[in-house]
C-alpha positions in Angstrom: -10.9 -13.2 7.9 -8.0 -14.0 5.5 -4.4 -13.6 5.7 -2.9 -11.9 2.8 0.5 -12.0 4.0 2.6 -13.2 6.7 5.2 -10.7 7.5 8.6 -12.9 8.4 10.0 -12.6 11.9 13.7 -11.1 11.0 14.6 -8.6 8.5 16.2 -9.8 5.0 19.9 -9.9 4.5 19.9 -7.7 1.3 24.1 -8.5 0.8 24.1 -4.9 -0.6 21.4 -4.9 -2.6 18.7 -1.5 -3.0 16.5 -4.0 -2.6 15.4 -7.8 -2.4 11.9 -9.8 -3.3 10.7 -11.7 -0.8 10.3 -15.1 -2.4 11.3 -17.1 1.3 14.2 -18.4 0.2 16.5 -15.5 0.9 18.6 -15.3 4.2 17.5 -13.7 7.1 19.5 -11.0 10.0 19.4 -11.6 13.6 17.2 -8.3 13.7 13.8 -8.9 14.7 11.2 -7.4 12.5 9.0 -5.4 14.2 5.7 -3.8 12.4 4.4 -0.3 13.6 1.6 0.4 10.9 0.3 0.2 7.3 0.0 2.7 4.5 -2.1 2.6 1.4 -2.3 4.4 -1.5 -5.2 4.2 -3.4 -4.7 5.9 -6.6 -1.9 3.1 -7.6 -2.4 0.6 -5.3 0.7 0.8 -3.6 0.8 -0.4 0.1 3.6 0.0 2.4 4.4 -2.0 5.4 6.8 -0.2 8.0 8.4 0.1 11.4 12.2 -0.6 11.7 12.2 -1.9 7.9 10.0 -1.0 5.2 8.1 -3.6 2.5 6.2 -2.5 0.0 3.8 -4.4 -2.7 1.0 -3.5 -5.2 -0.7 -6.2 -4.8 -0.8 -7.4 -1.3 0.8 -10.4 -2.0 4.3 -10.4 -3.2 6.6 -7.6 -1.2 9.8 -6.0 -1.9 12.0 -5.3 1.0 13.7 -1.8 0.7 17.2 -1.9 2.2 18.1 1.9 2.1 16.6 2.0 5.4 18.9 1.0 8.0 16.8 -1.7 10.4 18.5 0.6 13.5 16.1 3.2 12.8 12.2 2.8 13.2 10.0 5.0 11.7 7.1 6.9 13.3 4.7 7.8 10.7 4.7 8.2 6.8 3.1 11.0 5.0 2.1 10.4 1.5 1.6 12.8 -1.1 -0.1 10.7 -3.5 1.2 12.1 -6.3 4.3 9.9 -6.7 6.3 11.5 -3.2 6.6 9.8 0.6 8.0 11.4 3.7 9.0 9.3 6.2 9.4 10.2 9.7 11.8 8.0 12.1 11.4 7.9 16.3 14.3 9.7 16.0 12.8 13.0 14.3 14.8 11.8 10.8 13.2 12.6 7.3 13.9 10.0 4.6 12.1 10.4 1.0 11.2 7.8 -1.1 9.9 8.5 -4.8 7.0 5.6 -5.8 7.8 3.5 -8.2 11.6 3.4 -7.0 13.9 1.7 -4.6 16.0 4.4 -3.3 15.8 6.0 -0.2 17.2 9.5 0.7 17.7 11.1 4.3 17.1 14.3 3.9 17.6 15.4 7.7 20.5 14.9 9.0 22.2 15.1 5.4 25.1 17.5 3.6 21.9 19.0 1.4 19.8 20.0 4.9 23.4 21.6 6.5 23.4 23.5 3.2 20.0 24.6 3.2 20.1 26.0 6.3 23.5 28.1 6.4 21.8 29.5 3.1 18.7 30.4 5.2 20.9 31.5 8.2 22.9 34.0 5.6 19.2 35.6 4.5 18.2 36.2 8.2 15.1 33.9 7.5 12.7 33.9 10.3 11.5 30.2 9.9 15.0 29.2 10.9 16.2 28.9 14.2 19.2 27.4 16.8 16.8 26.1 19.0 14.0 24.4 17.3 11.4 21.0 17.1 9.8 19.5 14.4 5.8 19.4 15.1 4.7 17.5 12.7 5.3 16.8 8.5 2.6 17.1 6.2 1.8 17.7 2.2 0.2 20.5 1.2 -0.7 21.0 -2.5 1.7 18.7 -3.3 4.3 20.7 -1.4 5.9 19.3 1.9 5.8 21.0 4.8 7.2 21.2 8.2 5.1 22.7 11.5 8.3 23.7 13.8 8.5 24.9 17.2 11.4 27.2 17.0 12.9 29.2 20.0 14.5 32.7 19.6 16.2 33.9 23.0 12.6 33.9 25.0 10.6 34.7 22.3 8.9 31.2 21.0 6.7 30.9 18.0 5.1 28.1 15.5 5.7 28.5 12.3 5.0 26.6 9.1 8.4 26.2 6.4 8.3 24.8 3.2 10.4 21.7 2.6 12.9 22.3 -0.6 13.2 18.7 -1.5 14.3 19.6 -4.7 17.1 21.7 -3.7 18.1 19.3 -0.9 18.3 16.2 -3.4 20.7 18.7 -5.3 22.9 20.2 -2.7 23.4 16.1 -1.8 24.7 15.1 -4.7 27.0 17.6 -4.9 29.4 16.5 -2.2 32.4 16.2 -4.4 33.8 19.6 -5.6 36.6 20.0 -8.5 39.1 22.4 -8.5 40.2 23.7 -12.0 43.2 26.6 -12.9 41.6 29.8 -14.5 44.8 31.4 -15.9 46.8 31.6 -12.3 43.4 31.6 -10.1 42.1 28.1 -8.8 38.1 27.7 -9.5 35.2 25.5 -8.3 33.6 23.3 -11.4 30.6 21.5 -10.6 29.1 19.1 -12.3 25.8 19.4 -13.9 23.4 16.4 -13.0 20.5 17.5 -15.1 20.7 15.8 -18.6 18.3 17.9 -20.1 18.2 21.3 -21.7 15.2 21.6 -23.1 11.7 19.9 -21.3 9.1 20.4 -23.4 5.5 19.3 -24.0 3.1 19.7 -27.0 0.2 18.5 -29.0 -1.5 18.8 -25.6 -5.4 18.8 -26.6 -7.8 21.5 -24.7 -8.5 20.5 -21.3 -12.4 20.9 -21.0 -13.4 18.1 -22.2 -10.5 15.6 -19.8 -11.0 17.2 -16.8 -14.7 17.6 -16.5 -14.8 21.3 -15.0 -16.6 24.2 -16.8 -14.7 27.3 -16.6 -16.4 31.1 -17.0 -15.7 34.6 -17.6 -16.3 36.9 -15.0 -15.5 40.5 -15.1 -15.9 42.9 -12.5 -18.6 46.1 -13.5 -17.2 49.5 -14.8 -17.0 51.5 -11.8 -18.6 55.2 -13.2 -16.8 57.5 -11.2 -13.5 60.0 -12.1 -11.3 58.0 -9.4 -11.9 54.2 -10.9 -11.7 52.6 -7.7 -14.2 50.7 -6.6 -16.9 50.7 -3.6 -18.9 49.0 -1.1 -21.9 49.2 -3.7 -20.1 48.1 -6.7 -18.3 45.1 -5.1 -21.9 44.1 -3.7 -22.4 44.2 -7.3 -20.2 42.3 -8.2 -20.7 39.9 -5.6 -24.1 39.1 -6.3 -23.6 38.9 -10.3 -20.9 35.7 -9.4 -23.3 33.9 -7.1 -26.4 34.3 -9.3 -23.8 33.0 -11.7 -23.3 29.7 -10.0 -26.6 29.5 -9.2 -27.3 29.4 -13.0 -24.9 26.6 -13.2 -26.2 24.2 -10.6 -29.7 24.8 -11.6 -28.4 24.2 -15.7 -30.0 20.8 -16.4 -31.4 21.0 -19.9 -27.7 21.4 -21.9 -29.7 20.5 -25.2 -32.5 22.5 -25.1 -31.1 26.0 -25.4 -30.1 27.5 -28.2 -26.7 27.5 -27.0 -24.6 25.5 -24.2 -24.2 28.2 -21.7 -26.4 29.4 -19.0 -25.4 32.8 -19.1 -27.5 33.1 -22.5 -30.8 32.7 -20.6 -29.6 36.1 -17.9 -29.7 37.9 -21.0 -31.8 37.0 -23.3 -34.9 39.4 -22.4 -32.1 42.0 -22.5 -29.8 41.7 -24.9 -32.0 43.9 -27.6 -31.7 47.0 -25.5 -27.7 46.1 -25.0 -27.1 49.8 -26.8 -29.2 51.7 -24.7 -27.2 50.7 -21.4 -24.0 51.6 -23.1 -25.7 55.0 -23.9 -26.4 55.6 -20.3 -23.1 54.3 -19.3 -21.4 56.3 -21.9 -23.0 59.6 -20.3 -22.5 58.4 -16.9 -26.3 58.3 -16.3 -26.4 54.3 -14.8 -28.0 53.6 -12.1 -25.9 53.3 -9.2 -22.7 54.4 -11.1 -21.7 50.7 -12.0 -22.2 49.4 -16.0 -22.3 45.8 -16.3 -20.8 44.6 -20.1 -23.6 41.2 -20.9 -20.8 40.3 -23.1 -18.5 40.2 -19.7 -20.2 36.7 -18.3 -20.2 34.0 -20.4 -18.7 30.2 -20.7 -15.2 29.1 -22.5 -15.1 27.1 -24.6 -11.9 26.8 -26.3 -9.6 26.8 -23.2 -5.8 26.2 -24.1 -3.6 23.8 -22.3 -0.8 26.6 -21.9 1.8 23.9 -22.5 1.2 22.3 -19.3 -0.9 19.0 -18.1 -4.1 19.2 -16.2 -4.0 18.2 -12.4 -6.3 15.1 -12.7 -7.8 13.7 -16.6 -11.2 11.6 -16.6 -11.2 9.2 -19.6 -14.5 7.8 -20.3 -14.4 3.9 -21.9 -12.5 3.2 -25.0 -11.0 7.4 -24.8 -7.5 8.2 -25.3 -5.5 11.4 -24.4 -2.5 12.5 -26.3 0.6 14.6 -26.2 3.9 14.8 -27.0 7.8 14.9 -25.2 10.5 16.6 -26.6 13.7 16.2 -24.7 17.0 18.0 -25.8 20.1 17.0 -24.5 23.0 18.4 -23.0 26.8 17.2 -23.5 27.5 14.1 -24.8 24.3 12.6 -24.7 24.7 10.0 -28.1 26.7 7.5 -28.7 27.3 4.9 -31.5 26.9 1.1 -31.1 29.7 -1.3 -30.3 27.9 -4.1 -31.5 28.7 -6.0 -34.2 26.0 -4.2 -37.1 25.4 -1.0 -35.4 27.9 0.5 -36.1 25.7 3.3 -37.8 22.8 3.1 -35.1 22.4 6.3 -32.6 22.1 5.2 -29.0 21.2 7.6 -26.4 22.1 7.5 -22.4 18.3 9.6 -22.1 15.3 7.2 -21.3 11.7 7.6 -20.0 9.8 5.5 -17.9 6.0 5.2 -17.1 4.8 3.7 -13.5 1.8 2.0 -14.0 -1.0 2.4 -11.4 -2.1 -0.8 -11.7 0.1 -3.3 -13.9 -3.0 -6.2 -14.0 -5.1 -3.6 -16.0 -2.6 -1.4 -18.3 0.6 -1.9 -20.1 3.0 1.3 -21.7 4.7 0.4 -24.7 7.3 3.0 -25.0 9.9 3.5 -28.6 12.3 6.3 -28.9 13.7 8.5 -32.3 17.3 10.2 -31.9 17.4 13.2 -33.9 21.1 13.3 -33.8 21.4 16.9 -35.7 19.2 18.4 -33.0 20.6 16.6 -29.9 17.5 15.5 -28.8 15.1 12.4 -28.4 11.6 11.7 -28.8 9.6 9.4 -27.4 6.9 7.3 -28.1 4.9 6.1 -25.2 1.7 4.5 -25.3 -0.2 3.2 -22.5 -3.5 1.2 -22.5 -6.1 -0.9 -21.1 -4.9 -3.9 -22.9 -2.5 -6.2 -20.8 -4.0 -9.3 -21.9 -3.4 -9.0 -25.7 0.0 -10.7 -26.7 0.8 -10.6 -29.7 -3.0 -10.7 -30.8 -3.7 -14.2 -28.5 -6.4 -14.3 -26.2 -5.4 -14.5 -23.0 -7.6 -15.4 -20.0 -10.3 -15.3 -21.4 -10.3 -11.6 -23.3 -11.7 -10.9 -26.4 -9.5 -11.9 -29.8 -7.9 -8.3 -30.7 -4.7 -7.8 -32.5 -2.1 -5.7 -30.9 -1.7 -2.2 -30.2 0.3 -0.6 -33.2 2.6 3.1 -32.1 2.3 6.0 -34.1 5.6 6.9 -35.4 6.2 10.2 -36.5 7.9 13.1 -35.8 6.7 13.5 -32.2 6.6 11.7 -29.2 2.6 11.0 -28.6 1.8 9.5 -25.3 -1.6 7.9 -25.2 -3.3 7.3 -21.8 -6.0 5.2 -22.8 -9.0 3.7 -20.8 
């Protein structure tokens, strides 16, 4: 067995900071460290060690202590949503959230945001909310967190499941401090707004089917040949059976080249398809059997799915392939500024940046540039991320393969490249 790491006996003296590497030469509390558990993530590699502290590292070896959490607290289990979001669950019954990638910790229960929340809830007469009532358990669910509370109402008890806002209870915290401004003779509330953005938008996006390895058909339900249009038990049984001999033709699909065309539907049809006109002549006399028509041209496969303007949950990259798309960010207020240095005088700077967490920083680098269109009060930005972390400046590093650098596309968009 080997040891990886050797998790020190006191907790860190952070002296304020969100954080502190552990290098073991920094000073140490009185406050014993005590381990509870360990939690892994393996999509990025990320592995958190907790009980009343928490340490986290991506590669088992070097550890960065967290100080957000206060070492008086000790925390009963974490729930990880691995996309990017961790719950955290003290002996206490506290929730703290933690985004990956990032130092800072947020209580969300007890906080300002949760008291908010809930006199909101209270005001709508919500039924998941209650005087009396115990946390179960905390869990994600479609990326969603969720809470599984025990709530009591007079003598009536019931277990319910509530959604967790955490984006409206990161919001309602930061707005603690309220401003006062005179309308005319009447006093009122000016908040500020915390969102720099406008405008979010992405493009270039290319069609999904061939990233995220899922074949996607067209199914519609038969016409139903009958004055009311509704359907019945005999049609749906129809129906039913038309979509499972459908995914029957797709499992048992195994020669993709050998067909005319790339879609199993073509073979259901193809002993058919010349007397298509005389099943639309019964159909159109209502003279089909069973009083359902089924269209051939109903079932077949997509093949030029759009992106919609949105990403796909999960993209497969086969060796050496690249996906693309673009970031336009629009900015509100006064989002630009001009240099004070000494020769850019005349060069835009913008507060707005983007960042990429890399899963694994050993295997892939991001190299990320940014344009300012000043007369549109927005920025692009260029982000490129690869498979190439050992290329410097075109030297050969340990060992790799003499390659010269990756050059950015500039342009008038903001590609980002996941490479592999």
């Amino acid at each position: 067995m080997t040891i990886l790491y050797t998790v020190p006996l006191f907790i860190p003296d952070a002296r304020g900071l969100e954080f502190l590497m552990i290098l073991g030469t920094e000073s140490y509390t009185n406050t014993p460290m005590i381990p509870k558990g360990l939690s892994f993530n393996l999509y990025n590699n990320l592995l958190f060690i907790w009980g009343n502290f928490l340490l986290q590292s991506y590669n088992a070896e070097n550890f960065i202590y967290l100080a957000d959490f206060p070492k008086e607290s000790s925390i009963k289990y974490m729930v990880n949503s691995f996309r990017g979001d961790v719950a955290i669950v003290t002996e206490t019954e506290e929730i703290w959230y933690l985004l990956e990638g990032t130092y800072h910790l947020y209580r969300i229960f007890p906080s300002h945001g949760w008291d908010i929340h809930v006199s909101l809830q209270v005001m709508k007469q919500s039924s998941l909310y209650a005087s009396k009532e115990t946390m179960v358990t905390l869990f994600y669910e479609e990326n969603k967190l969720y809470q599984l509370v025990y709530l009591t109402h007079g003598k009536q008890d019931q277990l319910v499941k509530r959604l967790v806002p955490m984006e409206k209870l990161l919001m309602y915290e930061q707005h603690k401090q309220i401003h006062t401004v005179r309308d005319g003779s009447h006093p009122t509330l000016s908040f500020s707004n915390l969102c720099p953005f406008e405008v979010m938008r992405l493009g270039n996006l290319p069609n999904p089917q061939a990233y995220t390895r899922q074949e996607r058909y067209l199914a519609r339900p038969p016409m139903v040949l009958n004055p009311s249009g509704f359907h019945s038990e005999n049609s749906l049984a129809v129906y039913q059976g038309l979509v499972y001999y459908l995914l029957r033709l797709h499992s048992k699909y195994h020669k993709p080249y050998a067909d005319p065309v790339h879609d199993p539907t073509w073979r259901w049809w193809k002993n058919k398809k010349q007397d298509e006109d005389y099943y639309f002549y019964l159909a159109s006399n209502w003279l089909s059997a069973g009083g359902v028509h089924i269209d051939m041209g109903s079932y077949e496969k997509i093949y030029d799915l759009k992106s919609h303007f949105g990403l796909p949950e999960r993209i497969f990259l086969d060796k050496g392939g690249e996906y693309h798309f673009s970031i336009f960010l629009t900015a509100r207020g006064y989002s630009f500024e001009m240099g004070t240095d000494i020769g850019s005088a005349f060069k835009v700077q913008s507060k707005v940046s983007v960042g990429v967490v890399l899963a694994d920083p050993s295997c892939t680098e991001s190299l990320i540039k940014q344009k300012v269109l000043v007369k549109r009060n927005s920025v692009l930005f260029l982000v490129r991320p690869g498979e190439e972390p050992w290329y410097k400046g075109g030297r050969r590093v340990n060992g790799a393969a003499l390659v010269p650098p990756p050059t950015p596309r500039v342009g008038s968009d903001a590609p980002l490249s996941l490479s592999y």
